[in-house]
C-alpha positions as YAML, in Angstrom:
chain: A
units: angstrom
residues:
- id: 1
  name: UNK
  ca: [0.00, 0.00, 0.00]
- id: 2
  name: UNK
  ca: [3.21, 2.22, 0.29]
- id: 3
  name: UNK
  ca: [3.00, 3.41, -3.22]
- id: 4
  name: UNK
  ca: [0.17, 5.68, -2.90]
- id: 5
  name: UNK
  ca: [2.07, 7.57, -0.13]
- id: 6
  name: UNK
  ca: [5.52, 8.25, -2.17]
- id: 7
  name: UNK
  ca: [6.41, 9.17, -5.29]
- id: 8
  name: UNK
  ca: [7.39, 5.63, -6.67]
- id: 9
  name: UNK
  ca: [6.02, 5.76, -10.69]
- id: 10
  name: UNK
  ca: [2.74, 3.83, -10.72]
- id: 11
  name: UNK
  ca: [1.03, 2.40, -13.75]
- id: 12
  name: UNK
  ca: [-1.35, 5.58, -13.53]
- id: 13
  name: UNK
  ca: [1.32, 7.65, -13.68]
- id: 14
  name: UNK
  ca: [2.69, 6.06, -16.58]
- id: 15
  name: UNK
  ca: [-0.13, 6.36, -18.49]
- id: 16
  name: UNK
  ca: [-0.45, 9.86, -18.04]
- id: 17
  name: UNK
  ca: [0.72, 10.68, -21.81]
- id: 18
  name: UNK
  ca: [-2.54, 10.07, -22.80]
- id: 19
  name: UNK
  ca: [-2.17, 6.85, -24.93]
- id: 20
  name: UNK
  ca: [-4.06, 4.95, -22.29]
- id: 21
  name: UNK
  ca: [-7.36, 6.40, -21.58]
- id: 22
  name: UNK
  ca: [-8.01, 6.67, -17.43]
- id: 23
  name: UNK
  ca: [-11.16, 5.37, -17.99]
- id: 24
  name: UNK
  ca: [-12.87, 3.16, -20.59]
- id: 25
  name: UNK
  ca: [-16.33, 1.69, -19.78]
- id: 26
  name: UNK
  ca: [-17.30, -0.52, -23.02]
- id: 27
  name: UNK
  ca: [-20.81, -1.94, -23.50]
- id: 28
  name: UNK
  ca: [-22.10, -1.52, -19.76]
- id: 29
  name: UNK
  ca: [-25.31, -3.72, -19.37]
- id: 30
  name: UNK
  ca: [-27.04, -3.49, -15.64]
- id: 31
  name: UNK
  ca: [-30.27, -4.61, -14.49]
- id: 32
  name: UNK
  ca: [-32.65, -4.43, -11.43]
- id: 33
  name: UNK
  ca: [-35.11, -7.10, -11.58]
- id: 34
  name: UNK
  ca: [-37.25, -6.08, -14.84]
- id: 35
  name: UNK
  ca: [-35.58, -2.19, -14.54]
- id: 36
  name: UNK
  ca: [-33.15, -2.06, -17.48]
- id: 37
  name: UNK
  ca: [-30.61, 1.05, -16.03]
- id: 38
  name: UNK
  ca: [-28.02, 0.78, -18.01]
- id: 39
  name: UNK
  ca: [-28.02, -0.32, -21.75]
- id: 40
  name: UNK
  ca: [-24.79, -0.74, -23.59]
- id: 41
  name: UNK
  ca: [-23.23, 2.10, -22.16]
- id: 42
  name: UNK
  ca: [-19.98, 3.26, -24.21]
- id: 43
  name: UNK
  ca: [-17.44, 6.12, -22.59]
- id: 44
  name: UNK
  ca: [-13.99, 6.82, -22.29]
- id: 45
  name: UNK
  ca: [-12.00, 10.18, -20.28]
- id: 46
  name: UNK
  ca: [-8.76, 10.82, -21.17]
- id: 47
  name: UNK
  ca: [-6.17, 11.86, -18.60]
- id: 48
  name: UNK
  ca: [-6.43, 15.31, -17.25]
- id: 49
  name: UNK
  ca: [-10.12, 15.68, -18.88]
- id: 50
  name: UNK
  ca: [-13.46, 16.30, -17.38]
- id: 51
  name: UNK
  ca: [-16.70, 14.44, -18.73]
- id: 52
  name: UNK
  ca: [-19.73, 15.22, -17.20]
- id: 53
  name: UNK
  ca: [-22.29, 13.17, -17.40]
- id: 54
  name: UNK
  ca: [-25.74, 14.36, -18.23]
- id: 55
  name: UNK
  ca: [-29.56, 12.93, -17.51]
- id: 56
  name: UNK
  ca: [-32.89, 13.39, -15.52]
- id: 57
  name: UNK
  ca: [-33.25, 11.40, -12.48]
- id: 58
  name: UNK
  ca: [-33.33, 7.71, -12.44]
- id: 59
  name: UNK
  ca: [-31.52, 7.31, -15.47]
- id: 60
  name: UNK
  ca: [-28.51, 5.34, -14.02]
- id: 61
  name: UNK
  ca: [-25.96, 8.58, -13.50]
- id: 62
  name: UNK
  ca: [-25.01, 7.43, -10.04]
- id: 63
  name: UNK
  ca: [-25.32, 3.49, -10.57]
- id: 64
  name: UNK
  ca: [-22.45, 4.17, -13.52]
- id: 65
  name: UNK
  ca: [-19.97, 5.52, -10.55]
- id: 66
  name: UNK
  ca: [-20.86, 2.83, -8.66]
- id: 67
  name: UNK
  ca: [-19.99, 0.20, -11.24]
- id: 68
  name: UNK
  ca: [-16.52, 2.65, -12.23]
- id: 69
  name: UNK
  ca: [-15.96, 2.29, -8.39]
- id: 70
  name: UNK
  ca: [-16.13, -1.52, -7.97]
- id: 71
  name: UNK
  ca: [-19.00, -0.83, -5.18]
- id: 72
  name: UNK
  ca: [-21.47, -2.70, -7.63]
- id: 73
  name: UNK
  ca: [-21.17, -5.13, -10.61]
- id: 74
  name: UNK
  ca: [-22.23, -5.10, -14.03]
- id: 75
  name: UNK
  ca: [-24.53, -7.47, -15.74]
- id: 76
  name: UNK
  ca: [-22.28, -7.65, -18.92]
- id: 77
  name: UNK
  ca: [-19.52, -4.84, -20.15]
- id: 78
  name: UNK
  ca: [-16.03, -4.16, -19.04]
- id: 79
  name: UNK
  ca: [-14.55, -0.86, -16.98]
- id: 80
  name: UNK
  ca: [-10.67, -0.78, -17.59]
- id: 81
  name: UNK
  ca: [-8.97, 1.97, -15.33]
- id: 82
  name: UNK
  ca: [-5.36, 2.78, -16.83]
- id: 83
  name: UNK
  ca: [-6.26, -0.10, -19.03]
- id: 84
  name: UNK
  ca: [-6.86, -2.70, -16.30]
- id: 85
  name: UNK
  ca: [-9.80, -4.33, -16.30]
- id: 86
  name: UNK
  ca: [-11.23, -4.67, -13.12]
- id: 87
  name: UNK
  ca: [-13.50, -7.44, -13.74]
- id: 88
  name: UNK
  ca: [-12.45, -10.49, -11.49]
- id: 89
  name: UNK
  ca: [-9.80, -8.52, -9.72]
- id: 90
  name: UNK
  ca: [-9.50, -9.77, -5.46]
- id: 91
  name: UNK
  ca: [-10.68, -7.45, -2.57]
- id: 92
  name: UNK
  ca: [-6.66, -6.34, -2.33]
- id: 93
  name: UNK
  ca: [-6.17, -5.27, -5.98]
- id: 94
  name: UNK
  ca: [-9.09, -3.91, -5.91]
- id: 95
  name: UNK
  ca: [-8.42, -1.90, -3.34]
- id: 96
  name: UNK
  ca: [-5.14, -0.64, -4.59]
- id: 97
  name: UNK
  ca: [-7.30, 0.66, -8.10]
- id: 98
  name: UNK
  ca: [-9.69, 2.63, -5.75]
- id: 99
  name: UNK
  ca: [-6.51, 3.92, -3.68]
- id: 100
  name: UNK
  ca: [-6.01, 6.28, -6.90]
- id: 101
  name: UNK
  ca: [-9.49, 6.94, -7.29]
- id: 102
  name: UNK
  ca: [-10.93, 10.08, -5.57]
- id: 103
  name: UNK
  ca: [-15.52, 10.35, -4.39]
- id: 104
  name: UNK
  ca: [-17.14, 12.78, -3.95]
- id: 105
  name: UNK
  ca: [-20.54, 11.36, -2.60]
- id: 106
  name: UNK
  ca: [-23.51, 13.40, -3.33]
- id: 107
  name: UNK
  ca: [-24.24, 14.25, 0.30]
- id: 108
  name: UNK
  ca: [-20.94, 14.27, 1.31]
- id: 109
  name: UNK
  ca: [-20.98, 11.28, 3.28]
- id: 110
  name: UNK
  ca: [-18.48, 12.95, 6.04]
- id: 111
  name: UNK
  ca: [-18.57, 10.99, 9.45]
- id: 112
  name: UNK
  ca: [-20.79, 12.89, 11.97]
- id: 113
  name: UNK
  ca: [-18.85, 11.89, 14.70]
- id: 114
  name: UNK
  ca: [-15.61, 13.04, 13.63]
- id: 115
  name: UNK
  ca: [-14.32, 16.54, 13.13]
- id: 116
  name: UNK
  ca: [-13.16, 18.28, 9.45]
- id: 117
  name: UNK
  ca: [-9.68, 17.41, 10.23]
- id: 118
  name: UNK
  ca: [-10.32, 13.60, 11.46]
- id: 119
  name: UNK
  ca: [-12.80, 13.33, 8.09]
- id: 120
  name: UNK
  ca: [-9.84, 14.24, 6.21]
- id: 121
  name: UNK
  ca: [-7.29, 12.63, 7.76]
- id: 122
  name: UNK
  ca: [-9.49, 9.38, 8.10]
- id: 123
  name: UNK
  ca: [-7.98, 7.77, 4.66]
- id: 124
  name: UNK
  ca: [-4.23, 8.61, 5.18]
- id: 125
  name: UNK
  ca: [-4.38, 7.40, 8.37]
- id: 126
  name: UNK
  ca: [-5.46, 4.09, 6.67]
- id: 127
  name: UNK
  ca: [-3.70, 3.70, 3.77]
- id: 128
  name: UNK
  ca: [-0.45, 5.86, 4.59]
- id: 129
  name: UNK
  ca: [0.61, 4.32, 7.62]
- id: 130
  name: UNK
  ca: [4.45, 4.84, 7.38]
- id: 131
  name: UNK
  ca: [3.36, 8.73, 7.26]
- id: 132
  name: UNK
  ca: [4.17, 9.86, 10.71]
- id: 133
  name: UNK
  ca: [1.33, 11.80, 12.40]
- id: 134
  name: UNK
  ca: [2.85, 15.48, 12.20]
- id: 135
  name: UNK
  ca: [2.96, 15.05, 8.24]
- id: 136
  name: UNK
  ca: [-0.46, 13.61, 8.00]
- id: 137
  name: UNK
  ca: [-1.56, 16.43, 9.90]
- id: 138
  name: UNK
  ca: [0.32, 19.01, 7.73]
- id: 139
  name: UNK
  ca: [-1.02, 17.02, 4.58]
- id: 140
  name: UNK
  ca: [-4.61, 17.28, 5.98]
- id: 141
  name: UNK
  ca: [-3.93, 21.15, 6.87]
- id: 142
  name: UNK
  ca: [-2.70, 22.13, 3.18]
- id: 143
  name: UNK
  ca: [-5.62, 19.98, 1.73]
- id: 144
  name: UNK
  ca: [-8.58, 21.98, 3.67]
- id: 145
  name: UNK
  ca: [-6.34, 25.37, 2.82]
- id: 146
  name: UNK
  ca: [-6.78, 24.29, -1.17]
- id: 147
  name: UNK
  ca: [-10.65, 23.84, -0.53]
- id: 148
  name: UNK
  ca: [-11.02, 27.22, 1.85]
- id: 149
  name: UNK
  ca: [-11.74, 25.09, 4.66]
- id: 150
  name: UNK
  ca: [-7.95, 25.62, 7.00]
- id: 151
  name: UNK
  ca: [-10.32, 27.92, 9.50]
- id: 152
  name: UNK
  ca: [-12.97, 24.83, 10.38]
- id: 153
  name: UNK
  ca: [-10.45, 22.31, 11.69]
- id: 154
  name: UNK
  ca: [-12.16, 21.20, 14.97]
- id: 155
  name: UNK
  ca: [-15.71, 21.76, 13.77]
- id: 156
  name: UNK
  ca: [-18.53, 18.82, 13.82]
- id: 157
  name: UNK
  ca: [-20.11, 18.45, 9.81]
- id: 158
  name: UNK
  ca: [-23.32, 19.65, 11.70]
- id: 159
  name: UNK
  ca: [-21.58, 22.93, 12.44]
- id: 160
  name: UNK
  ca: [-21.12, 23.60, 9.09]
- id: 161
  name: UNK
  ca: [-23.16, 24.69, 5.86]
- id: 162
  name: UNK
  ca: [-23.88, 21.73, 3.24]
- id: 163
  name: UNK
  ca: [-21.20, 23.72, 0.77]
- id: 164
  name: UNK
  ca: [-18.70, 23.46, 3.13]
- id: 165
  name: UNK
  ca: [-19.61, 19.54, 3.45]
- id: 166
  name: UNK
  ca: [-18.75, 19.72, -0.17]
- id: 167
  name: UNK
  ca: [-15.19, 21.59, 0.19]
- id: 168
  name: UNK
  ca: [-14.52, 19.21, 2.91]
- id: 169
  name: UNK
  ca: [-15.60, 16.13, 1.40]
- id: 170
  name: UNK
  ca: [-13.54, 17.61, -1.75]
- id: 171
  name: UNK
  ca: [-10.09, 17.65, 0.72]
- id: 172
  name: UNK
  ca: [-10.50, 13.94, 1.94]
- id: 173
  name: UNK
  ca: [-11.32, 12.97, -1.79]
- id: 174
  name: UNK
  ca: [-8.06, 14.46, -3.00]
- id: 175
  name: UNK
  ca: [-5.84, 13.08, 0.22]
- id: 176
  name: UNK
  ca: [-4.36, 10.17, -1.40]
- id: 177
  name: UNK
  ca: [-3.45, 12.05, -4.31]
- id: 178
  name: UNK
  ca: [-6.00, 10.23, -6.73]
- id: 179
  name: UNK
  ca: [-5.37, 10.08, -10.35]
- id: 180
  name: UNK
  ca: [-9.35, 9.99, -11.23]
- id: 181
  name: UNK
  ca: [-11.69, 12.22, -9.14]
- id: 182
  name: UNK
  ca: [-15.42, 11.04, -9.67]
- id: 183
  name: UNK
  ca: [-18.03, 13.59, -8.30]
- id: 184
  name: UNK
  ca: [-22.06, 12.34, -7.72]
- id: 185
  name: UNK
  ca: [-23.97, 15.75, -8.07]
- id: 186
  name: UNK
  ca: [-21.49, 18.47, -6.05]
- id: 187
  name: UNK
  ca: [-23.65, 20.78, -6.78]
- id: 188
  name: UNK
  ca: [-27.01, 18.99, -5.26]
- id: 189
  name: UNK
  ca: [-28.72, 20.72, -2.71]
- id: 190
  name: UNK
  ca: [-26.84, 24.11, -2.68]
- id: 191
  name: UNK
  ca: [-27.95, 27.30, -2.88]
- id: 192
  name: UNK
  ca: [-26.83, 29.42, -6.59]
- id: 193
  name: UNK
  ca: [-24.07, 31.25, -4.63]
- id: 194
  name: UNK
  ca: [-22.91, 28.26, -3.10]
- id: 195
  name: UNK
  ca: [-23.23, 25.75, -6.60]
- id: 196
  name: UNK
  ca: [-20.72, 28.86, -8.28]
- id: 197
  name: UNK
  ca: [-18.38, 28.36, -5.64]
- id: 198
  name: UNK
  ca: [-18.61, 24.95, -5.53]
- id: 199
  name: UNK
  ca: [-18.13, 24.70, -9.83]
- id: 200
  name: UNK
  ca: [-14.75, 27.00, -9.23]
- id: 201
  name: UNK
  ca: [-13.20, 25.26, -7.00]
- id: 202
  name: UNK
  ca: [-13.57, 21.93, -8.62]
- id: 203
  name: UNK
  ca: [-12.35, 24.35, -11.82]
- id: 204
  name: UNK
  ca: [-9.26, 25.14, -9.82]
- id: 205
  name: UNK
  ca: [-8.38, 21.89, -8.04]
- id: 206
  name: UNK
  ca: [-8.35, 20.04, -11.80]
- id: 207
  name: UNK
  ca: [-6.14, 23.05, -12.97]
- id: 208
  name: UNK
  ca: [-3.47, 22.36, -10.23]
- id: 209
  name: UNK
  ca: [-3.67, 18.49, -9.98]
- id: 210
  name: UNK
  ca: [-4.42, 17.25, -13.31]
- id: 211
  name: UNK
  ca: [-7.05, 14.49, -13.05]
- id: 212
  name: UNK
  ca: [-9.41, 12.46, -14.72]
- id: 213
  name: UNK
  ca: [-12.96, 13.65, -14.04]
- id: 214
  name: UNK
  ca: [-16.46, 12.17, -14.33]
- id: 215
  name: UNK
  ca: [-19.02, 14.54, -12.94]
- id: 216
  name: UNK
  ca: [-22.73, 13.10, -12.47]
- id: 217
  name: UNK
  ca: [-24.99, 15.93, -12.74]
- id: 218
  name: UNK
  ca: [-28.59, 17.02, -13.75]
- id: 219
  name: UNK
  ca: [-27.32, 20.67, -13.16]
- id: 220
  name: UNK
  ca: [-26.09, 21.56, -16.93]
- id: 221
  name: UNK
  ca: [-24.68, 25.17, -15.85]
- id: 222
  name: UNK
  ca: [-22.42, 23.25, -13.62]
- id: 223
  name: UNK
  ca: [-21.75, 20.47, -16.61]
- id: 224
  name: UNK
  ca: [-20.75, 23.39, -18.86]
- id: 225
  name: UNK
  ca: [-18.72, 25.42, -16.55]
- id: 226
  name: UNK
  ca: [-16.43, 22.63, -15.24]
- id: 227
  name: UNK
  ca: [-16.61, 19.37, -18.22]
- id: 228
  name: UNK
  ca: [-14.87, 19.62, -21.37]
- id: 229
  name: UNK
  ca: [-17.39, 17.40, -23.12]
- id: 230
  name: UNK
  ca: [-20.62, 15.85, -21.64]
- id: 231
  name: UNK
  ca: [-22.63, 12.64, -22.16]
- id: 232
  name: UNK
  ca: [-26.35, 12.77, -22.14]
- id: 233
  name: UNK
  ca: [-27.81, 9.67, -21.23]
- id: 234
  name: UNK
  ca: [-31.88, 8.57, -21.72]
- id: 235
  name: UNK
  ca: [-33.67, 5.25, -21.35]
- id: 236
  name: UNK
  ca: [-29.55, 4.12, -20.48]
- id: 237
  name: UNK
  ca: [-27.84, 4.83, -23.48]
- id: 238
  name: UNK
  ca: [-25.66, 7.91, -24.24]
- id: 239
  name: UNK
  ca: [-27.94, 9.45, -26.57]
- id: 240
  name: UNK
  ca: [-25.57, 12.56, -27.17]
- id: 241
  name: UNK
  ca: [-21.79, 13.28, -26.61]
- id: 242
  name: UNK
  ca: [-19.49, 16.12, -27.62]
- id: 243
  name: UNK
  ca: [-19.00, 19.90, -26.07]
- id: 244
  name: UNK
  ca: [-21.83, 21.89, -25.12]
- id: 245
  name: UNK
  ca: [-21.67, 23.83, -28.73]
- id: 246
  name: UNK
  ca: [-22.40, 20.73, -30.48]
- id: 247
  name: UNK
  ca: [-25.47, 19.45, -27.65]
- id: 248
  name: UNK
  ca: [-27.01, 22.93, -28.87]
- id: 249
  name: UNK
  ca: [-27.00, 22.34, -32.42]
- id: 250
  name: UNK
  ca: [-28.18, 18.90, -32.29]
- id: 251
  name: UNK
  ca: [-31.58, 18.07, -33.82]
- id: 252
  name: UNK
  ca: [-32.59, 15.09, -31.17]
- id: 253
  name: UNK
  ca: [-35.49, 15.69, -29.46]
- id: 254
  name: UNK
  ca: [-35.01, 14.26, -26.07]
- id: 255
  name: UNK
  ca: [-31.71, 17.04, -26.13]
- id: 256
  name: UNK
  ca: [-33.76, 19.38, -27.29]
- id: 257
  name: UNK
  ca: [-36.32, 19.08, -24.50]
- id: 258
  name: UNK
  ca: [-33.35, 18.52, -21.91]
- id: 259
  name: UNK
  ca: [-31.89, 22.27, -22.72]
- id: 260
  name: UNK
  ca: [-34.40, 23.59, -23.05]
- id: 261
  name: UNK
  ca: [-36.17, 22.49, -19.44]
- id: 262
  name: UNK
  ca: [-32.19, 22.78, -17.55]
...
């Protein structure tokens, strides 16, 4: 488990160039009982790129994190991250894939009964063990600086506003220095002010660390503002994909109706 503490090259590292795409999910089948969610779903993110992807409610947006996660399994399909599938992979190497993967839940999913520096330093303190306790400290410190959130150390997540849940579940995301940061709708919830912030910062934090991204949203001025390209899914199939230029000039009905009603 070392490796995701020190700066030994890792096979995400090396794939960085962009010749391997951080994420491919090819064909992605999944079922509950007679509810078809997901129906040959076909993406791919580059490194260092942001897709955002795009539906109403219900559509499957959340269950396709889960699945990129290895928190549930497909019917039929394959996710590769860094080119490795992770199909039949043990509880250890899975582990070690989600070790470089960064979630942002969509309520945050901080622990209520520890503070904003605990909920931060909760993952180094179980995956960086040969970090001594003064530089997981000063690792948790800069990380709730980057987010805005160095003031709030000792504070309960019921002391604080659902946005700053957000910046703070944002810091223990990015703790283990994650090559692929997957975000279930940060901007749920939150007030207009609050969303804005919330879209810069994620702006900034891909500026300065270069990750993948896949952003589940039904909030499209949030896909546009931080995604590169977005995916609109219906009936679970990507119906549309491109930049937001080309989603406006498409003649598709359902994409249509989706701008138009965002």
């Amino acid at each position: 488990m070392a490796t995701i503490c020190t700066t030994t090259p890792t096979r995400e590292e090396a794939a960085r160039d962009g010749s391997i795409p951080a994420v491919s999910v090819v064909d992605l089948h999944k079922s509950f009982g007679e509810q078809k969610v997901l129906n040959g779903i076909n993406l791919s993110v580059s490194p260092g790129e942001t897709l955002a992807v795009l539906g109403r409610s219900g559509t499957g947006k959340s269950v396709l994190l889960r699945i990129i996660i290895g928190l549930q399994k497909p019917d039929s399909g394959a996710v590769r991250i860094h080119g490795q599938d992770i199909e039949g992979l043990d509880l250890d190497q899975l582990s070690t894939i989600r070790m470089k993967m960064g979630f942002l839940f969509q309520q945050a999913a901080l622990y209520d009964s520890l503070t904003v520096e605990q909920n931060v330093m909760f993952p180094l303190q179980h995956h960086c063990k040969e970090m001594s306790k003064s530089m997981q400290r000063d690792r948790v410190r800069e990380l709730l600086a980057e987010v805005g959130m160095e003031g709030h150390l000792e504070k309960m997540p019921s002391d604080i506003s659902g946005g700053m849940q957000k910046r703070v579940g944002l810091a223990r995301a990015l703790a283990l220095k994650p090559d692929l940061l997957l975000l279930d709708e940060p901007t749920a919830g939150l007030d207009p002010i609050s969303s804005a912030e919330i879209d810069d910062l994620i702006l900034k934090l891909q500026t300065e660390h270069q990750m993948a991204s896949i952003v589940v949203t039904h909030d499209l001025h949030s896909a546009k503002t931080i995604a590169g390209r977005l995916a609109l899914i219906d009936k679970g199939s990507v119906v549309i994909e491109g930049n937001f230029a080309e989603l406006q000039k498409s003649d598709i009905e359902f994409v249509r109706l989706f701008l138009k009603h965002s």
